[in-house]
N, CA, C and O atoms as a Tinker XYZ file with bonds, in Angstrom:
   468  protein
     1  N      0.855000   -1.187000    0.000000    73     2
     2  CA     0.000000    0.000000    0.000000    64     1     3
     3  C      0.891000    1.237000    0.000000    63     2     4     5
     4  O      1.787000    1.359000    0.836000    81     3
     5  N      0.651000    2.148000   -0.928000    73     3     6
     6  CA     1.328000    3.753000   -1.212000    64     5     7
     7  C      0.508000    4.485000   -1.054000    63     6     8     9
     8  O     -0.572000    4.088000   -1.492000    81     7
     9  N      0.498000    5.676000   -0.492000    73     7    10
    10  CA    -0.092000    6.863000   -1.015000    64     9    11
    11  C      0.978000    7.970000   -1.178000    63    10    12    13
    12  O      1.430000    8.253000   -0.068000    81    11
    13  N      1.351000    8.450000   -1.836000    73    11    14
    14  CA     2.424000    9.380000   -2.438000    64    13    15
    15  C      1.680000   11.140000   -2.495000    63    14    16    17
    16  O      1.221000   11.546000   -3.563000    81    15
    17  N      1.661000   11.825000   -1.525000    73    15    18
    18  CA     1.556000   13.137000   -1.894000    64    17    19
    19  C      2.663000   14.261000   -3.257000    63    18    20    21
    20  O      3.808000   13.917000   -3.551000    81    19
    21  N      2.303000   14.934000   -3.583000    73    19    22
    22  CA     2.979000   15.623000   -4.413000    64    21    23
    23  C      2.084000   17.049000   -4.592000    63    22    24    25
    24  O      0.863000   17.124000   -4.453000    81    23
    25  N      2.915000   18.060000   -4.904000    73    23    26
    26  CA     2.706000   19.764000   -4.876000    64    25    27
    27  C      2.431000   20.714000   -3.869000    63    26    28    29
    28  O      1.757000   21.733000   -3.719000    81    27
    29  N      3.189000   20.011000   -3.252000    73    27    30
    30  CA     3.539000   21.137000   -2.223000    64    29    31
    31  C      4.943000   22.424000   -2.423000    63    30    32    33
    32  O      5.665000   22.645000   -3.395000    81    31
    33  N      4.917000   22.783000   -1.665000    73    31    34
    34  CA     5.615000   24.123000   -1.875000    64    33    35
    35  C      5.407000   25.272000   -1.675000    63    34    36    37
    36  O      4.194000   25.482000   -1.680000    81    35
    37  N      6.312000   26.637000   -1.395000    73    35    38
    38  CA     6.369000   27.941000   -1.297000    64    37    39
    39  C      5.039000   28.501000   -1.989000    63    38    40    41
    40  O      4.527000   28.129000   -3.046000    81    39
    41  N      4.810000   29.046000   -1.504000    73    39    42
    42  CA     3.482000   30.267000   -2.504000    64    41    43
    43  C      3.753000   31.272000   -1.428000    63    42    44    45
    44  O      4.369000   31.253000   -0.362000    81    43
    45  N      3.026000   32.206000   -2.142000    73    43    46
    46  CA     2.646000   33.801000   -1.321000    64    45    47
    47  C      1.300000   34.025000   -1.106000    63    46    48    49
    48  O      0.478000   33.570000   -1.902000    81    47
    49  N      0.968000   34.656000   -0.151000    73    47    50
    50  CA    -0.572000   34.759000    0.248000    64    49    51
    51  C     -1.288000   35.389000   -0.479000    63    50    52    53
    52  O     -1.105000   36.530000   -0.905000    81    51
    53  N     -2.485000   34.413000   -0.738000    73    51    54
    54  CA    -3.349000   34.767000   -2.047000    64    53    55
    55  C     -2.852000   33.757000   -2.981000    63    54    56    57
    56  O     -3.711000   33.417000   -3.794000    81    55
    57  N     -1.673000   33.153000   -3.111000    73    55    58
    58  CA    -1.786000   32.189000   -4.504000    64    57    59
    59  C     -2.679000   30.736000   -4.104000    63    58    60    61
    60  O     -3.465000   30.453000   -3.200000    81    59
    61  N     -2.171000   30.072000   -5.157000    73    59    62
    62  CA    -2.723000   28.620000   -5.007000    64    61    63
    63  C     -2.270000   27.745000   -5.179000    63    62    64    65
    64  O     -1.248000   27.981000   -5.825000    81    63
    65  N     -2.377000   26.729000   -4.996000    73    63    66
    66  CA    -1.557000   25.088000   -5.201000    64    65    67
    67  C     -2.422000   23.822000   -5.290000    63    66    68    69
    68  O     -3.366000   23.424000   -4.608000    81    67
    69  N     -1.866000   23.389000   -6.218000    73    67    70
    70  CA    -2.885000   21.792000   -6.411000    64    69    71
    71  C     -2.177000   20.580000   -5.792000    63    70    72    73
    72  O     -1.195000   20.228000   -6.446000    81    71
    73  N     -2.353000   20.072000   -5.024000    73    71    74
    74  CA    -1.945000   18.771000   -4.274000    64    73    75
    75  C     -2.517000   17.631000   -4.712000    63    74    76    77
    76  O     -3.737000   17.552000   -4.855000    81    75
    77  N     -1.385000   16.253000   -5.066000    73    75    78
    78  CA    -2.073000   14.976000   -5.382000    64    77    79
    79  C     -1.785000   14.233000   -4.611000    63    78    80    81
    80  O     -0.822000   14.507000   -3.894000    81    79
    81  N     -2.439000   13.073000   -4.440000    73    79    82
    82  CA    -2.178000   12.174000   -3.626000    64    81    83
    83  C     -1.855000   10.846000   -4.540000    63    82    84    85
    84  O     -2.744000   10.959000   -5.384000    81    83
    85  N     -1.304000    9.943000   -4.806000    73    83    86
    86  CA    -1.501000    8.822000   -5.989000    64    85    87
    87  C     -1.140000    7.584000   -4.999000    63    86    88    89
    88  O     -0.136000    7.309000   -4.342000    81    87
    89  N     -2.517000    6.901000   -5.200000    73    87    90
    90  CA    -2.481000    5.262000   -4.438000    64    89    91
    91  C     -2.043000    3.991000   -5.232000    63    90    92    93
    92  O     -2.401000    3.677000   -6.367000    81    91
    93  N     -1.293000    3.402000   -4.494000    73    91    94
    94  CA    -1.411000    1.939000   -5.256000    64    93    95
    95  C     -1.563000    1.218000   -4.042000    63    94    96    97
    96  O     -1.591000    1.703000   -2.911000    81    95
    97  N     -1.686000   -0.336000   -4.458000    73    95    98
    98  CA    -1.234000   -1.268000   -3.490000    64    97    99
    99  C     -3.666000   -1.614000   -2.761000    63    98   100   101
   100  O     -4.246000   -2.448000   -2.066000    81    99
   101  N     -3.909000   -0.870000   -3.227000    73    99   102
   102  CA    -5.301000   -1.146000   -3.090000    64   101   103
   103  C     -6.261000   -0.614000   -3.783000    63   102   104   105
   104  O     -6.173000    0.338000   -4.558000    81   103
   105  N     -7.309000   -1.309000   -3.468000    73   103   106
   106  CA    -8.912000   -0.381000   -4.256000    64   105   107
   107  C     -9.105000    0.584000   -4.188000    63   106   108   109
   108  O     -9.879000    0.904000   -3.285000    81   107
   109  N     -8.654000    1.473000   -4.906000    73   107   110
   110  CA    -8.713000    2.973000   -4.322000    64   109   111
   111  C    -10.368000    3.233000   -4.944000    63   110   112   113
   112  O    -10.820000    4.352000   -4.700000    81   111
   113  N    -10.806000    2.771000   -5.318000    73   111   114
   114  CA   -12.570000    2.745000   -5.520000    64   113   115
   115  C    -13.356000    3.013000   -3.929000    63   114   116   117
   116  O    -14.217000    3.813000   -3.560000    81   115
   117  N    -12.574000    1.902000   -3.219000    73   115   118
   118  CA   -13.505000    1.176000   -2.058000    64   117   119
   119  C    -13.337000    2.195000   -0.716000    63   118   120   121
   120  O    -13.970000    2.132000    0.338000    81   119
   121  N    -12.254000    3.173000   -1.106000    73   119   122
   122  CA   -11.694000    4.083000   -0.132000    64   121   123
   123  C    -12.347000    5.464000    0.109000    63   122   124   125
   124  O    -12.201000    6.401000   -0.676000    81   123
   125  N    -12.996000    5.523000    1.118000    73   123   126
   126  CA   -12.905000    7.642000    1.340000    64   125   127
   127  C    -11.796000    7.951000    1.295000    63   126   128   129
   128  O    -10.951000    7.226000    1.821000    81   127
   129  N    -11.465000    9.055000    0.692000    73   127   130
   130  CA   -10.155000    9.654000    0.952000    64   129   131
   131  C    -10.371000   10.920000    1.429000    63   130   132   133
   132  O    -11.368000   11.643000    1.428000    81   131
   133  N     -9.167000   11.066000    1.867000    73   131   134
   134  CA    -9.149000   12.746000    2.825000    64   133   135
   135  C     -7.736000   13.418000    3.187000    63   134   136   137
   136  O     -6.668000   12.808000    3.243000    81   135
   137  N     -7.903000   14.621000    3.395000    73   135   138
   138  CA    -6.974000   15.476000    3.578000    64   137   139
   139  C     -6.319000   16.295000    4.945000    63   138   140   141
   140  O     -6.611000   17.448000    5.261000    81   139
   141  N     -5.375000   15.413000    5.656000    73   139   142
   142  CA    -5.611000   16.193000    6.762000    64   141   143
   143  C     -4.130000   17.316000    6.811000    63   142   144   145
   144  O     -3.503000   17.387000    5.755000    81   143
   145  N     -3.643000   18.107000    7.949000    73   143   146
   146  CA    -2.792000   18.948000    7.721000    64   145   147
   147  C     -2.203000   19.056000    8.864000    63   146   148   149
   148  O     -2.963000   18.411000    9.587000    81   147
   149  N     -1.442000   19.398000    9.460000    73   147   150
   150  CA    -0.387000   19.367000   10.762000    64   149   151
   151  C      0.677000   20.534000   10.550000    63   150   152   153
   152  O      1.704000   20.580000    9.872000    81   151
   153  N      0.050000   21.461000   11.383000    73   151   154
   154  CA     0.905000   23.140000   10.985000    64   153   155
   155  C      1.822000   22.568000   13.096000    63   154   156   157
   156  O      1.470000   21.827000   14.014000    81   155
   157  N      3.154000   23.607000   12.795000    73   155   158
   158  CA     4.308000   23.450000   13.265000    64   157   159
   159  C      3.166000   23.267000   15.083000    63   158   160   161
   160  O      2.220000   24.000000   15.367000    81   159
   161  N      3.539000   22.455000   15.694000    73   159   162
   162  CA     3.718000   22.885000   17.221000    64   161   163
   163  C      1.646000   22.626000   17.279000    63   162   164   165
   164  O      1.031000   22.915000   18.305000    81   163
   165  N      1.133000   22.232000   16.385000    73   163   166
   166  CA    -0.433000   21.798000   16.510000    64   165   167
   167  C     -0.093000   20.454000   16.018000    63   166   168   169
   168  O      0.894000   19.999000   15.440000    81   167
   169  N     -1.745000   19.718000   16.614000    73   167   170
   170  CA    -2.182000   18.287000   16.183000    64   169   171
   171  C     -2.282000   18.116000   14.814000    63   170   172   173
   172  O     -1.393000   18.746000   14.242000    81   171
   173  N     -3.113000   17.429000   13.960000    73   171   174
   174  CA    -2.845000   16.908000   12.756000    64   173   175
   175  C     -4.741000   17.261000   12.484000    63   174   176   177
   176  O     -5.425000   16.602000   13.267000    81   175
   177  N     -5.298000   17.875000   11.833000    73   175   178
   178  CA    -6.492000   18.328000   11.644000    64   177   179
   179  C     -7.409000   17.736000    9.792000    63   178   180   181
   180  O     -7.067000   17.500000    8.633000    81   179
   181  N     -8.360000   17.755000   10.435000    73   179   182
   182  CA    -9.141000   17.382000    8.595000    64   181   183
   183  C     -9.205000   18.588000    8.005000    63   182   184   185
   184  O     -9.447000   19.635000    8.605000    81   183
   185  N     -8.925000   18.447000    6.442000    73   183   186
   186  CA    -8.430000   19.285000    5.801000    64   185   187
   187  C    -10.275000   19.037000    5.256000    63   186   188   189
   188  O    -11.259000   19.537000    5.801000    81   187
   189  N    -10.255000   18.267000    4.242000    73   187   190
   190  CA   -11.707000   17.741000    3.691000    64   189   191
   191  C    -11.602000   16.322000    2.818000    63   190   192   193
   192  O    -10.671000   15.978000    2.090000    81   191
   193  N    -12.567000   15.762000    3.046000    73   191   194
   194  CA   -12.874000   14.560000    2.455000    64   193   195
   195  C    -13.640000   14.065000    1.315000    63   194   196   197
   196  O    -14.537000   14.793000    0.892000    81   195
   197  N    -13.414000   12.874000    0.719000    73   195   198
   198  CA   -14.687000   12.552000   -0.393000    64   197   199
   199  C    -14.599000   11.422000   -0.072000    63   198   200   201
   200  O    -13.718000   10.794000    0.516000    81   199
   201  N    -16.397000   10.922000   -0.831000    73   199   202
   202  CA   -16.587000    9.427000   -0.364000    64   201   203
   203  C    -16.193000    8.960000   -1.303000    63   202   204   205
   204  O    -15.753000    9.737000   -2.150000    81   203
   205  N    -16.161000    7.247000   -1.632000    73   203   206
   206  CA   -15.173000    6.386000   -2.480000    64   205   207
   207  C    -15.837000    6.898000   -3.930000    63   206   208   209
   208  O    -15.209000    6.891000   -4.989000    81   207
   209  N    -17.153000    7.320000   -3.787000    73   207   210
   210  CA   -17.575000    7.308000   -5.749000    64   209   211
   211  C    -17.215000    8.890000   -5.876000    63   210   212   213
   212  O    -16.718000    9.261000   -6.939000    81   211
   213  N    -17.390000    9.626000   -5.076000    73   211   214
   214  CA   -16.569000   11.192000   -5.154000    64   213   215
   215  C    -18.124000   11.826000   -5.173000    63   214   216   217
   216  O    -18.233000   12.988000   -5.564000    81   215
   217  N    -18.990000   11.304000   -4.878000    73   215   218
   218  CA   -20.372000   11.864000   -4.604000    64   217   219
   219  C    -20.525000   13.063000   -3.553000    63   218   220   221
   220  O    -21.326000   13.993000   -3.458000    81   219
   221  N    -19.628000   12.725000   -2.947000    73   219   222
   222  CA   -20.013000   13.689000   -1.520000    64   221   223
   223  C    -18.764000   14.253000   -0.735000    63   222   224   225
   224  O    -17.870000   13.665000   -0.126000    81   223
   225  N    -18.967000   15.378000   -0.919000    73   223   226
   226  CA   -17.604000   15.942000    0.242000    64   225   227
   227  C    -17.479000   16.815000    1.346000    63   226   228   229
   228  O    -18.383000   17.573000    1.697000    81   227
   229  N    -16.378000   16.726000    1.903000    73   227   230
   230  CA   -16.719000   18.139000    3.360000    64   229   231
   231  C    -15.495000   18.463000    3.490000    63   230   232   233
   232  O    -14.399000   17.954000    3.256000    81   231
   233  N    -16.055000   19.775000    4.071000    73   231   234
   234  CA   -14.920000   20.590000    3.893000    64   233   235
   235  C    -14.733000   21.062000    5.823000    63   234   236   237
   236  O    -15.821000   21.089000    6.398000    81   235
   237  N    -13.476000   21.400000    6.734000    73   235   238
   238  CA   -13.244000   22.366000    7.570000    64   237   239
   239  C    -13.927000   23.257000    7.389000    63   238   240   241
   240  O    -14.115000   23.391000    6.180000    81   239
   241  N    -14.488000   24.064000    8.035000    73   239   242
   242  CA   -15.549000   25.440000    7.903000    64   241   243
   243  C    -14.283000   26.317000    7.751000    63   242   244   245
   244  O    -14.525000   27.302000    7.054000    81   243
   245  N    -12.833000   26.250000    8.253000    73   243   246
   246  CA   -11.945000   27.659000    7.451000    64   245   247
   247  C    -11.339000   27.561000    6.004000    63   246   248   249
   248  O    -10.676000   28.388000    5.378000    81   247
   249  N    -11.858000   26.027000    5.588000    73   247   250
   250  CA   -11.864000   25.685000    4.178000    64   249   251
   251  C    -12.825000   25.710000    3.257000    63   250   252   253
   252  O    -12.625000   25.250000    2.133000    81   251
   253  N    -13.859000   26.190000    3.578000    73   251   254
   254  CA   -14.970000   25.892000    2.820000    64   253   255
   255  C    -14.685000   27.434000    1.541000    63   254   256   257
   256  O    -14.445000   28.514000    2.081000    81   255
   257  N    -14.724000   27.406000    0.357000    73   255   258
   258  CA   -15.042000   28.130000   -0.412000    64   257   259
   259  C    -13.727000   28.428000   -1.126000    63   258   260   261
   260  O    -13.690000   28.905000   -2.260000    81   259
   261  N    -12.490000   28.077000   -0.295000    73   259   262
   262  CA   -11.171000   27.994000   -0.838000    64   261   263
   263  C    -10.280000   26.911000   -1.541000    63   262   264   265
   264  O     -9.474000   27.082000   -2.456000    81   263
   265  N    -10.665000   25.610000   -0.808000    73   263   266
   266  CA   -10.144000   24.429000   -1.260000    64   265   267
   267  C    -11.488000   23.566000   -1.904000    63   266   268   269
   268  O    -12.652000   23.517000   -1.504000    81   267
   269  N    -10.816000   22.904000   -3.078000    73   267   270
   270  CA   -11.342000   22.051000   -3.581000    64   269   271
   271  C    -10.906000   20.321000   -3.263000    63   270   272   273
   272  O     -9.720000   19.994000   -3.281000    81   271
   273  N    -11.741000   19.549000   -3.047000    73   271   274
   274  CA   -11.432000   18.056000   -3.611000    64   273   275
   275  C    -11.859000   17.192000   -4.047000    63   274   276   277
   276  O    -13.070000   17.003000   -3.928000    81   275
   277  N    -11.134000   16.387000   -4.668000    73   275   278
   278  CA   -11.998000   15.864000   -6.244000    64   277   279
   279  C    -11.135000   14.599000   -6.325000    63   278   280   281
   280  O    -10.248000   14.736000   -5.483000    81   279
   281  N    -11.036000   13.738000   -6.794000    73   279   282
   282  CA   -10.387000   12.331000   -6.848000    64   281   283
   283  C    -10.945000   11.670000   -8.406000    63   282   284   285
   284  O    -12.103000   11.868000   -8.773000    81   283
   285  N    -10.315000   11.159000   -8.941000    73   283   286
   286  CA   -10.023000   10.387000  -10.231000    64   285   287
   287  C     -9.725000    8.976000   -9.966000    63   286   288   289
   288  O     -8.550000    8.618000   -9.888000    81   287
   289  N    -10.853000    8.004000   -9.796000    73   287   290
   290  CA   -10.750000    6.691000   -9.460000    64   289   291
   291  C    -10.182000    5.586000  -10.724000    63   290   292   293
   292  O     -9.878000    4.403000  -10.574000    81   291
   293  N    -10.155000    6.495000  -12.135000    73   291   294
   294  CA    -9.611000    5.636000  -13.166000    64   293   295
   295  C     -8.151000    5.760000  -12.944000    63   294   296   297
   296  O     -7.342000    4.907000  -13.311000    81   295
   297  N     -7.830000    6.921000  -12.293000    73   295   298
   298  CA    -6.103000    7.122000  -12.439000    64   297   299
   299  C     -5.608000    6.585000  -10.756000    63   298   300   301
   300  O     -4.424000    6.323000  -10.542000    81   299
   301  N     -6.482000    6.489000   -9.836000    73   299   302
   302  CA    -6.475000    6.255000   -8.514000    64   301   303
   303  C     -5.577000    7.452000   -7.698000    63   302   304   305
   304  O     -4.520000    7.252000   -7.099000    81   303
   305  N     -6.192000    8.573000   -7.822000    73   303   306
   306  CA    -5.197000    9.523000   -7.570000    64   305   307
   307  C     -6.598000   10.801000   -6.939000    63   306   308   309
   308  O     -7.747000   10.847000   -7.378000    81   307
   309  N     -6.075000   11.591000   -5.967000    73   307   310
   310  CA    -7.036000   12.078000   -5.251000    64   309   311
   311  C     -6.053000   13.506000   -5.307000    63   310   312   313
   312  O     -4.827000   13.407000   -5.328000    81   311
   313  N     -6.745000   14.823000   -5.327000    73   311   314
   314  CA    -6.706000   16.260000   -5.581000    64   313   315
   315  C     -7.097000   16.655000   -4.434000    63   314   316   317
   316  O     -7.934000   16.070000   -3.747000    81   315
   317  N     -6.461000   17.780000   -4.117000    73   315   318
   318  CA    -7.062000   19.147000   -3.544000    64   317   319
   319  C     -6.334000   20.531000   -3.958000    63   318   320   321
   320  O     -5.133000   20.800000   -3.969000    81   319
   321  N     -7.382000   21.265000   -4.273000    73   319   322
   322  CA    -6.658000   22.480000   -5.228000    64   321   323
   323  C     -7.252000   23.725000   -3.881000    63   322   324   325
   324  O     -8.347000   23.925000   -3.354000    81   323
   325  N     -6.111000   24.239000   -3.754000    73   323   326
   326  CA    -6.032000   25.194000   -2.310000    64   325   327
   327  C     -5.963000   26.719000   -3.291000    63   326   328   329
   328  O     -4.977000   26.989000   -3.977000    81   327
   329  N     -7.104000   27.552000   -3.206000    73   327   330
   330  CA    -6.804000   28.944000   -3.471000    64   329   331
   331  C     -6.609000   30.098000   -2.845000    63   330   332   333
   332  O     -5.429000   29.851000   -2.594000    81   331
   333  N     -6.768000   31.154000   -2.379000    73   331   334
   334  CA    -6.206000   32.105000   -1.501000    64   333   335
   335  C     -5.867000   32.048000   -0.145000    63   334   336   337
   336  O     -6.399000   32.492000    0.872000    81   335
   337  N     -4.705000   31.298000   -0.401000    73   335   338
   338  CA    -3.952000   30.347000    0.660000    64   337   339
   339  C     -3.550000   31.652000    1.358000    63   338   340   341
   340  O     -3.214000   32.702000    0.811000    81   339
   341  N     -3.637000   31.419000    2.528000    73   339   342
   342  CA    -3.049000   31.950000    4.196000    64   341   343
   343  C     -2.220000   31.530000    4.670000    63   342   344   345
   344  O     -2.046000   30.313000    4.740000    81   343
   345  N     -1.341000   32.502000    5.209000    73   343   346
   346  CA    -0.117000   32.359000    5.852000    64   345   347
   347  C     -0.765000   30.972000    7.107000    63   346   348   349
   348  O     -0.322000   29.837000    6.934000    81   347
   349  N     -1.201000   31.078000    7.608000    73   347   350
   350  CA    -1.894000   29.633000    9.032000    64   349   351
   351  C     -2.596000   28.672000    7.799000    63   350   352   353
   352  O     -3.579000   28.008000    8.128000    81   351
   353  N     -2.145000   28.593000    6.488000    73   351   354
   354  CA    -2.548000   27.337000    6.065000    64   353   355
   355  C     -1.167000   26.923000    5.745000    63   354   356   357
   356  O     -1.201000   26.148000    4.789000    81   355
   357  N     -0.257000   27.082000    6.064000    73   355   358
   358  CA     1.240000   26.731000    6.407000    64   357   359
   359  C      1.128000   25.330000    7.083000    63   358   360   361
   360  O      0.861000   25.349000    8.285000    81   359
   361  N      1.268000   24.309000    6.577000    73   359   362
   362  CA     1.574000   23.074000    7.196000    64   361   363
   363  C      1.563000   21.852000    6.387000    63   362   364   365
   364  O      1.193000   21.709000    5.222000    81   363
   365  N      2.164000   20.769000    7.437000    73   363   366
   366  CA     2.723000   19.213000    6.365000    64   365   367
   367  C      1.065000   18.691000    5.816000    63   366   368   369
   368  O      0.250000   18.666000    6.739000    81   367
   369  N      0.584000   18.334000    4.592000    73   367   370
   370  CA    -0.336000   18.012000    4.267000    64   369   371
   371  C     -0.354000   16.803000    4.080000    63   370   372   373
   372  O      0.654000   16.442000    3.471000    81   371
   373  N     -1.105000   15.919000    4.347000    73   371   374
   374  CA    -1.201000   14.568000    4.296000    64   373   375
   375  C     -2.351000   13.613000    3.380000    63   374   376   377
   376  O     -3.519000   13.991000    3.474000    81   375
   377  N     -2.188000   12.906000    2.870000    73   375   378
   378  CA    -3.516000   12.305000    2.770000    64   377   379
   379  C     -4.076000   10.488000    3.327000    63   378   380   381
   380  O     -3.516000    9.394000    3.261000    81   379
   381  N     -4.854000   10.753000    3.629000    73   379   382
   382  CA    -5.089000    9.383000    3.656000    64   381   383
   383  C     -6.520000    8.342000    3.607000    63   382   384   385
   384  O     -7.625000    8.779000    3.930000    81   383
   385  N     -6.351000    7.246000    3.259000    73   383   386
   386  CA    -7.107000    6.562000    2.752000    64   385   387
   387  C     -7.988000    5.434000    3.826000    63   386   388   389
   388  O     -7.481000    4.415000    4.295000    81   387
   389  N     -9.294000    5.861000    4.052000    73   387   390
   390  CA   -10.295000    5.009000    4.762000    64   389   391
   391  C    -11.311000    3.997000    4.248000    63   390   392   393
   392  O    -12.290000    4.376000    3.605000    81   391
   393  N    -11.046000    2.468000    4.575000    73   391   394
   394  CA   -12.234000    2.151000    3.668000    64   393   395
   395  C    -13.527000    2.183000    4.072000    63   394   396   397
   396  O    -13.878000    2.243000    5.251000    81   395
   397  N    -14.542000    2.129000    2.746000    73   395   398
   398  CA   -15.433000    2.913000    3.263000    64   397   399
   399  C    -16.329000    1.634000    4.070000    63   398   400   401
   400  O    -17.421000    2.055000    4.454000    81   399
   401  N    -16.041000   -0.090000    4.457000    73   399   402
   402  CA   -16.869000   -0.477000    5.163000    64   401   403
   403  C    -16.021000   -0.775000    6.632000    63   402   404   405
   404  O    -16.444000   -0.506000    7.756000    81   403
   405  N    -14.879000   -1.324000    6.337000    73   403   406
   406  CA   -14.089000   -1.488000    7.474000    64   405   407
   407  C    -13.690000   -0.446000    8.194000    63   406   408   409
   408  O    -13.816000   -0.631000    9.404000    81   407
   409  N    -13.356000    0.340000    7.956000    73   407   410
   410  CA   -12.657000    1.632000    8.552000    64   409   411
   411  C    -10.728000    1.683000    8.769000    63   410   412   413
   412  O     -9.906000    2.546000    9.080000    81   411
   413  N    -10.699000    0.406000    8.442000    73   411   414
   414  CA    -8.975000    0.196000    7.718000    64   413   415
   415  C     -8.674000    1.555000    6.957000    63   414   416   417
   416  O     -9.241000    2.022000    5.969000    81   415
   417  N     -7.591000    2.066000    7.724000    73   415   418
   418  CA    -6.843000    3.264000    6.843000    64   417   419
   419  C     -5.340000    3.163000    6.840000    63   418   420   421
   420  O     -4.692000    2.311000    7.447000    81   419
   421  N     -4.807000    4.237000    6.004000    73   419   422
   422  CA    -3.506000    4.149000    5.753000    64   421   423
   423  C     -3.221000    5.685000    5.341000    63   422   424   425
   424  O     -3.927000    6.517000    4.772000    81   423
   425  N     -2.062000    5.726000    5.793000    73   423   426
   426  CA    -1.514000    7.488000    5.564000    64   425   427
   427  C     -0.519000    7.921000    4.457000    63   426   428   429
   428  O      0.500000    7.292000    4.742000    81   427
   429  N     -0.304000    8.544000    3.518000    73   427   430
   430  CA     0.773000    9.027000    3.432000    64   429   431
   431  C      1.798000    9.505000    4.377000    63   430   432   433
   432  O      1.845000    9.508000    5.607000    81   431
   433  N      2.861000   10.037000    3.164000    73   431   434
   434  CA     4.197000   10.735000    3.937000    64   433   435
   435  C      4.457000   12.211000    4.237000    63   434   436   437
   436  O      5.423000   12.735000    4.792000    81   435
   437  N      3.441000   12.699000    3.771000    73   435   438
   438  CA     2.918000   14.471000    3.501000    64   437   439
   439  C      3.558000   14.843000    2.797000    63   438   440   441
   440  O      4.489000   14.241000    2.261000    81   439
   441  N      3.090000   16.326000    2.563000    73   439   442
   442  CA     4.216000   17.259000    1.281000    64   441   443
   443  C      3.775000   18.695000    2.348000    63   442   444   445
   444  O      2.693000   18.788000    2.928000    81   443
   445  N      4.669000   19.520000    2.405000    73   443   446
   446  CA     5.470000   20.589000    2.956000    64   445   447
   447  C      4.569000   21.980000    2.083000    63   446   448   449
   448  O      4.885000   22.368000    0.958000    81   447
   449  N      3.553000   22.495000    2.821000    73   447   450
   450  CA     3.300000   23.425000    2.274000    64   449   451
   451  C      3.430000   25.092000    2.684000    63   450   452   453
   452  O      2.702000   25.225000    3.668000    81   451
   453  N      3.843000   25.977000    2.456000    73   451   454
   454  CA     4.385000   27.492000    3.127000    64   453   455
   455  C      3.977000   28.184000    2.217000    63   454   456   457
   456  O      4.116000   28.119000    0.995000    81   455
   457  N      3.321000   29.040000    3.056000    73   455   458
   458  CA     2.450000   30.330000    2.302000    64   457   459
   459  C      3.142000   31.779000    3.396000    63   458   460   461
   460  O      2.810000   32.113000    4.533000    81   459
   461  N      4.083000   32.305000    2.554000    73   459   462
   462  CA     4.827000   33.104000    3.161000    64   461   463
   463  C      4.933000   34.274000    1.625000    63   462   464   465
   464  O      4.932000   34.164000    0.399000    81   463
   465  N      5.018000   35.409000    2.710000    73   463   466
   466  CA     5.739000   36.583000    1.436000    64   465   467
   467  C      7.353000   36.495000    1.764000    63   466   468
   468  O      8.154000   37.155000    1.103000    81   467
């Protein structure tokens, strides 16, 4: 089992960044996936989620209207596209994968995100 984050990085406040997550090693059909985040010296928080067919999602209420997420079950690879990113949305982003009857999950390794001038 993998989950591989990728696009993280530097921005300035107000830009944006698209983050992937890419699974192997399981059904990434059978999985909710989700986004959580861990800024310096805090716990590890939900970013937002989708269910396994991508029908349904939720967002953090300080995410709602800024971040998107969306997942591609033919490519097995899960998105979140972050727009007028904030300096306190500074943190390791993670994703990880829940199934949707067992509740068996698995984490990525995060990707490093900084929203600094």
């Amino acid at each position: 089992v993998q989950l591989v984050e990728s696009g993280g990085g530097l921005v300035q406040p107000g830009g944006s960044l698209s983050l992937s997550c890419a699974a192997s090693g399981f059904t990434f059909s059978n999985y909710v996936m989700s986004w959580y985040r861990q800024a310096p010296g805090k716990g590890r928080e939900l970013v937002a989620s989708i269910t396994n067919t991508g029908s349904r999602t939720n967002y953090a209420d300080s995410m709602k209207g800024r971040f998107t997420i969306s997942r591609d079950n033919a490519k097995n690879t899960m998105y979140l596209q972050m727009n007028s990113l904030k300096p306190e949305d500074t943190a390791v982003y993670y994703c990880k994968a829940t199934h949707a009857l067992s509740g068996r999950g698995y984490w990525g390794q995060g990707t490093q995100v900084t929203v600094s001038s």
